[in-house]
N, C-alpha and C positions, 0 to 999 in steps of 0.2 A: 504494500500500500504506500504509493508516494509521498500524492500529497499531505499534509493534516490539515484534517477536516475541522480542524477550530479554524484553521487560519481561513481557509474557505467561509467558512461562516460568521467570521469575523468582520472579513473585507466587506460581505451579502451586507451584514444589517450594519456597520458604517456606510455604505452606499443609499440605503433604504432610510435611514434614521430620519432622512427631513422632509419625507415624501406620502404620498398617500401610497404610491403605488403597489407596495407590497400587499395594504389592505385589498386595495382592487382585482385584484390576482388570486388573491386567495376567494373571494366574495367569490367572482365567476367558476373558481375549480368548486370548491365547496355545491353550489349551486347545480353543478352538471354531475358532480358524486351524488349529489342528494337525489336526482331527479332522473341517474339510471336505474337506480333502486330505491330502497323504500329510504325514507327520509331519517331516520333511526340508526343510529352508528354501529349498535349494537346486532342489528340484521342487513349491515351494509357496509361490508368489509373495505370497497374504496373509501367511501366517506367518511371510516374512522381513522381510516390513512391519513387525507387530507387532515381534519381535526387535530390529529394528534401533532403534524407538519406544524399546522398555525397556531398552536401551543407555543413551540418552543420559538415563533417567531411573535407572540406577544398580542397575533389578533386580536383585537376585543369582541367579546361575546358582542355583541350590538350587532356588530359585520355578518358573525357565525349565522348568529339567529337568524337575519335579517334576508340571507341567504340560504338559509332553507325553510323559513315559510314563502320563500318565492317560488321553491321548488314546489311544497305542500299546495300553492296556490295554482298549478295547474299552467303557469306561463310557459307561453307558446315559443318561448325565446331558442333557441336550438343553437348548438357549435360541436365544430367536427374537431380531434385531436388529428393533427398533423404533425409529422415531425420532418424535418428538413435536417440534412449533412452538408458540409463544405469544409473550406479548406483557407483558413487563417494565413498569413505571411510564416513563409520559409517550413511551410510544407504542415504545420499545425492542424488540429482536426476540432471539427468543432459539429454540436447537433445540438439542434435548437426543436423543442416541443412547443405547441402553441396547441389554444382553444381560439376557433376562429367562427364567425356569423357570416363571414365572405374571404373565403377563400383566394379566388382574383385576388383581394386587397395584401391578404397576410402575404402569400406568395410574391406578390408584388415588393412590398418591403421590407421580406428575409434577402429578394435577391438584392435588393437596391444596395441595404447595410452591408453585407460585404463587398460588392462592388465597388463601393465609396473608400471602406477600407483595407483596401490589399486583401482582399480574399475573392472567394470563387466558391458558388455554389455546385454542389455535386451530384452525383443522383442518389437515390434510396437505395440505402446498404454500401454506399460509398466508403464511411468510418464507422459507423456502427460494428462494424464487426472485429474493431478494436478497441471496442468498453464493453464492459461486464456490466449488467443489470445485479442492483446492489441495495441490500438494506444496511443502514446506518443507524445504529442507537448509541446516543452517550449518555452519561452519567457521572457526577460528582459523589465525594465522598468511598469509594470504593477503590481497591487497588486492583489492577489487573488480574493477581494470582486469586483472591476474593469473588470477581466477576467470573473467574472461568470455572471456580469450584461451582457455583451459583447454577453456572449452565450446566454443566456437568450433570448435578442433582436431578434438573428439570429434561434430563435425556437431551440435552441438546449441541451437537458438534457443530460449530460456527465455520465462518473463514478464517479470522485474523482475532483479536482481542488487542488493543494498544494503547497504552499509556502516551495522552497526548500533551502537556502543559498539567494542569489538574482537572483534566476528564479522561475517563477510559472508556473509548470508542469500540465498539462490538460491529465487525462488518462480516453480514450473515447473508444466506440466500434470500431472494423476494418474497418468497414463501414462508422464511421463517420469522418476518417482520412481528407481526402477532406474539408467536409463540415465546420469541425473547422477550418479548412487553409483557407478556405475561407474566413469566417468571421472574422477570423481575418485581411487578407488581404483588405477586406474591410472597415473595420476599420484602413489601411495606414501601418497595422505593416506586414511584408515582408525580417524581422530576425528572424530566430526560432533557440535557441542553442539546439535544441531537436527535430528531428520529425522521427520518427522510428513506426515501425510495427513489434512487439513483442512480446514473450511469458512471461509471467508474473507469479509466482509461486503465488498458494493462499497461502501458508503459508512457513516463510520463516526458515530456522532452523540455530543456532549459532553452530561451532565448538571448541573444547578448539584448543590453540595455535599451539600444533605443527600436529594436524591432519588438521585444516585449512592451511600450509603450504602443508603438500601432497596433499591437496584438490586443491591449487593453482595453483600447478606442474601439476597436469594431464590437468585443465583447459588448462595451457598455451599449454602444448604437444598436445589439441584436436586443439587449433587454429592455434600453427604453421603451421597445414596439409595446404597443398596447397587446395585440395578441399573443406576445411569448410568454411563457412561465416555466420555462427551466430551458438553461442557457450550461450545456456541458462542458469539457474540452480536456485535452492532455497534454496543457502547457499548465507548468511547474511555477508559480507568481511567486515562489518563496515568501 
């Protein structure tokens, strides 16, 4: 595992901290979780995904709620998940997921943002099939050798377990997203500063200085889109 995923999520919510848009992003995912199945997190396994995401990024219940009696309410609002690949400055990989109402539009200005910034859109399965689909949970207060007996107990063999700053990052299969929350939750702990469902580059690559700032630039120009909500890549920001 390359990069740490604190520092990933560090950078995320200084980026986000003076904006709505993180609200608005979660509003629309929440919204489309809630409204392929039943509205109840508890009989709607995406939607407790999403939830449990905008936890640890601080959603307020207003947004949550507000977001799934839109769902309850029957709106006719509809969006397609798209994902889009390309290819960042000096050969970088990048996949961008969006929920989109018009597609033409999204399309339109996934390509434009890389074009703008040294990059190049690719076709489907372009880089994908050099990131691993990934669950992510962290946790404070626990040491790594403690989280792994933890799993252990609850039958359950992970990927990795790692001691990142003061959090111990657990990166398990898609599947076993739940089942770690659980046992951990069974075990009383019911904070996680990490619990994401993610693409994960196997191999991550460095850029020199000032090509990692245009690498920067496009990232941010893919996320301002209104349509995106998870922007990947396997460039190393240190």
């Amino acid at each position: 595992m390359g990069r740490k995923w604190n520092n990933i999520k560090e950078k995320k919510a200084s980026k986000d901290a003076n904006t709505s848009r993180v609200y608005a992003k979660f509003g629309r995912e929440i919204y489309v979780a809630a409204k392929q199945g039943e509205p109840d997190p508890e009989s709607n396994q995406n939607l407790k995904v999403v939830l449990e995401r905008a936890k640890t990024y601080s959603v307020p219940k207003a947004i949550i709620d507000r977001a799934i009696e839109k769902a309850k309410g029957g709106s006719d609002e509809n969006y397609d998940e798209l994902r889009y690949e390309g290819f960042g400055p000096n050969g970088s990989m990048i996949i961008v997921d969006t929920l989109t109402n018009n597609v033409n539009r999204t399309v339109a200005e996934v390509r434009s943002a890389f074009k703008k910034n040294n990059g190049n859109m690719g076709v489907s399965g372009a880089v994908s099939f050099m990131f691993d689909a990934t669950a992510v949970i962290g946790l404070e207060g626990k040491s790594a050798d403690e989280v792994l007996e933890l799993l252990m107990g609850a039958d359950l063999d992970v990927r990795d377990v790692i001691e990142e700053e003061d959090s111990v990052i657990v990166y398990a299969e898609p599947d076993q997203f739940h089942a770690v929350q659980e046992a951990f939750k069974n075990a009383d702990i019911t904070e996680f500063t990490v619990a994401e469902l993610t693409m994960l580059a196997q191999n991550d690559v460095e850029l020199p200085e000032d090509v990692q700032a245009q690498f920067e630039k496009l990232i941010d120009a893919l996320e301002d889109l209104e349509d995106v909500q998870q922007v990947y890549h396997n460039v190393d920001l240190g």
